[in-house]
Residue frames as a rotation matrix with the C-alpha (Angstrom) as fourth column:
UNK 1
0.040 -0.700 -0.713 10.89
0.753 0.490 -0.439 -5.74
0.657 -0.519 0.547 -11.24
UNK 2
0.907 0.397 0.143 10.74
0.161 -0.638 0.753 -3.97
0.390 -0.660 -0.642 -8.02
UNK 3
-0.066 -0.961 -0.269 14.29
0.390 0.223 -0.893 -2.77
0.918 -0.164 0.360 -6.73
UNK 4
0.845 0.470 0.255 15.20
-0.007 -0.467 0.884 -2.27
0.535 -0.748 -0.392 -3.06
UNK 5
0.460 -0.792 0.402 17.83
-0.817 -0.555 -0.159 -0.61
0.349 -0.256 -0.902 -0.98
UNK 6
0.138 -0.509 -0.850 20.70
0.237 0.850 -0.471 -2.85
0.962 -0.137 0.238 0.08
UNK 7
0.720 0.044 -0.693 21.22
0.558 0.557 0.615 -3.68
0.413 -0.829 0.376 3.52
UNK 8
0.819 -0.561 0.119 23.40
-0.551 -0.712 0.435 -1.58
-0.159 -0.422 -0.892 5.82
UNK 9
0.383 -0.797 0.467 25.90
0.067 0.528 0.847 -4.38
-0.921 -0.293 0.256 5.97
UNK 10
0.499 0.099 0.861 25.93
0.819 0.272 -0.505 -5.07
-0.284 0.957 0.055 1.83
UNK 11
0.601 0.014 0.799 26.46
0.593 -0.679 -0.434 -1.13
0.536 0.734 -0.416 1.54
UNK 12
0.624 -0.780 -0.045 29.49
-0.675 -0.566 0.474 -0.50
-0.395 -0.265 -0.880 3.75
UNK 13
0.427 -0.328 0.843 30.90
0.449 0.886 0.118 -3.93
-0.785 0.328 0.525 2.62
UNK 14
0.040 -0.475 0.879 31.01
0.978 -0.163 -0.133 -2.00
0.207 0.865 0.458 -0.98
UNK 15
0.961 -0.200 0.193 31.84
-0.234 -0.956 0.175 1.49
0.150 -0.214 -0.965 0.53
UNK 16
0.624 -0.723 0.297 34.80
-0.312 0.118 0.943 -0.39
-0.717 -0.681 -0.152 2.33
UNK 17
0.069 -0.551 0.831 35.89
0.811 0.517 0.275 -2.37
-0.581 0.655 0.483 -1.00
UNK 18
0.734 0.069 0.676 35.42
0.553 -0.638 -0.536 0.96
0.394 0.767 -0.506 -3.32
UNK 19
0.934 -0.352 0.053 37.20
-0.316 -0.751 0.580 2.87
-0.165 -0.559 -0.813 -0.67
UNK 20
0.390 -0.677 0.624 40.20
0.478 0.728 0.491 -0.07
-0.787 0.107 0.608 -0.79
UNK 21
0.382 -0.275 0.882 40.47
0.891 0.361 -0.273 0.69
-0.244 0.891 0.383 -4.40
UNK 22
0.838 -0.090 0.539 40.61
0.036 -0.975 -0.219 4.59
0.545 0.203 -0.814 -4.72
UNK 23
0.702 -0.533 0.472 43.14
-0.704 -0.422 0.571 5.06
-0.105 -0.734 -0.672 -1.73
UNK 24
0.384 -0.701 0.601 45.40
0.206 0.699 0.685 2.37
-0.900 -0.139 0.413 -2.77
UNK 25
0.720 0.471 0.510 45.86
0.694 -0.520 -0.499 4.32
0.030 0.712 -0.701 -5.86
UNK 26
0.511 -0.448 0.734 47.59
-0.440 -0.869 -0.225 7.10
0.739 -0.208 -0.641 -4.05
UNK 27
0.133 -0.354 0.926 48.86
-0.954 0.206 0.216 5.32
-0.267 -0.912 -0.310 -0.31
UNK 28
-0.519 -0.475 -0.711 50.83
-0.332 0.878 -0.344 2.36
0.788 0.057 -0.613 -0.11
UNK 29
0.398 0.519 0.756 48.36
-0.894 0.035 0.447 0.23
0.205 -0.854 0.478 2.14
UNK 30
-0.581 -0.670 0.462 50.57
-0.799 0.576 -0.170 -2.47
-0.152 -0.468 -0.871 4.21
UNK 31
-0.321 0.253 0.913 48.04
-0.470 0.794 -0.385 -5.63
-0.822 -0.553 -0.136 4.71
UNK 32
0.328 0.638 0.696 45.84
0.589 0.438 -0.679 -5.87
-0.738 0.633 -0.233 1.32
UNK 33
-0.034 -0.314 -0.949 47.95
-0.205 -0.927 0.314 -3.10
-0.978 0.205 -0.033 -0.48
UNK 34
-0.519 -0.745 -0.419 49.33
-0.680 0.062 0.731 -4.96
-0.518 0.664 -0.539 -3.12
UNK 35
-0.432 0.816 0.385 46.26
0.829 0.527 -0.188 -7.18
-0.356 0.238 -0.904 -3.89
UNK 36
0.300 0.954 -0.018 43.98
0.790 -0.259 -0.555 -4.08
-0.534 0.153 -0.831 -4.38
UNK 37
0.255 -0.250 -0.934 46.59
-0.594 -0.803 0.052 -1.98
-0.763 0.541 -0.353 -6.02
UNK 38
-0.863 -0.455 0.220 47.34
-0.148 0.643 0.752 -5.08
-0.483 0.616 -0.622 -8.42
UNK 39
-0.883 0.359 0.302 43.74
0.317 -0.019 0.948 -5.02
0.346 0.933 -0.097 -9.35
UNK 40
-0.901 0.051 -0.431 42.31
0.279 -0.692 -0.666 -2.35
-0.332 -0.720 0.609 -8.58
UNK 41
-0.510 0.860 -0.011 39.67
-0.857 -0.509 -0.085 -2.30
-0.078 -0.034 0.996 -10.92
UNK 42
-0.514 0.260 -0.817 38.30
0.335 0.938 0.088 -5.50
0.789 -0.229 -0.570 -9.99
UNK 43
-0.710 0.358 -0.606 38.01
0.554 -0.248 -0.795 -4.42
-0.435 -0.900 -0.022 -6.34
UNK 44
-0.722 0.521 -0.455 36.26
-0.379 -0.848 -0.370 -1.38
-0.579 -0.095 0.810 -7.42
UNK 45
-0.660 0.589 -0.467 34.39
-0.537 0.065 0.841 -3.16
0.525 0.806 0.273 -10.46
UNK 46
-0.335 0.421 -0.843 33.00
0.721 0.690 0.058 -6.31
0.607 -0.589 -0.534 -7.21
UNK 47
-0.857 0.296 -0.423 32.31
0.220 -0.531 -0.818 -3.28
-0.467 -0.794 0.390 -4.72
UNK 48
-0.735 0.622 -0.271 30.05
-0.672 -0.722 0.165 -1.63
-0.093 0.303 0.948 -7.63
UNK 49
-0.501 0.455 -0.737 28.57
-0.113 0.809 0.576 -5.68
0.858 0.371 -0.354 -8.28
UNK 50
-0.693 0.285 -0.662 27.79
0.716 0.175 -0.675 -5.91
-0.077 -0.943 -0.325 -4.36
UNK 51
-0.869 0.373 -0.326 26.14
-0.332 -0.927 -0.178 -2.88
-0.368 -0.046 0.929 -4.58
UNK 52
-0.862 0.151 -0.483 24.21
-0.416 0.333 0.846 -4.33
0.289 0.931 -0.224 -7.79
UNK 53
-0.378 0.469 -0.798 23.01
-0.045 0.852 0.522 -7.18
0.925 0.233 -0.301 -6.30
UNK 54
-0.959 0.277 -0.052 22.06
-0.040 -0.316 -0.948 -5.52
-0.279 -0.907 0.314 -2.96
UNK 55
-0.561 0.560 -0.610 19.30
-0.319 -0.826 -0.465 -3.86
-0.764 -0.067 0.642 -5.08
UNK 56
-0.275 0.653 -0.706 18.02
-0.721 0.346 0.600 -6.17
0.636 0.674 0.376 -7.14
UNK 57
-0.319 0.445 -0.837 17.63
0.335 0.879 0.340 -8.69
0.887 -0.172 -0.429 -4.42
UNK 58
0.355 0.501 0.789 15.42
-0.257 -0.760 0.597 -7.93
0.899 -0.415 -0.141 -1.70
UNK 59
0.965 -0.110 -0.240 16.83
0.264 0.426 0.866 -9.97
0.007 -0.898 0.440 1.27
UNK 60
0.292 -0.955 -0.053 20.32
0.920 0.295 -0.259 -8.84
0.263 0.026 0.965 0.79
């Protein structure tokens, strides 16, 4: 199986959802706060899956 780098889009997608999860943690975030501090490791656990599946598929 050949893996390859995810897409620029794929890897801010899960920079932006990992980021969500840490910093809601510590800062009360107004719009999505209470979603990503209610499960927080979800968010972070789908940010690392996006990642995942960046890099095992090649078009993504």
């Amino acid at each position: 199986m050949k893996l390859s780098a995810p897409k620029f889009l794929v890897w801010l997608l899960a920079l932006i959802l990992a980021a969500l999860a840490i910093v809601s943690k510590y800062v009360a975030i107004p719009v999505v706060g209470d979603f990503v501090k209610q499960y927080d490791f979800w968010v972070m656990t789908a940010a690392y899956g996006l990642l995942l599946l960046g890099t095992l598929f090649k078009g993504l």
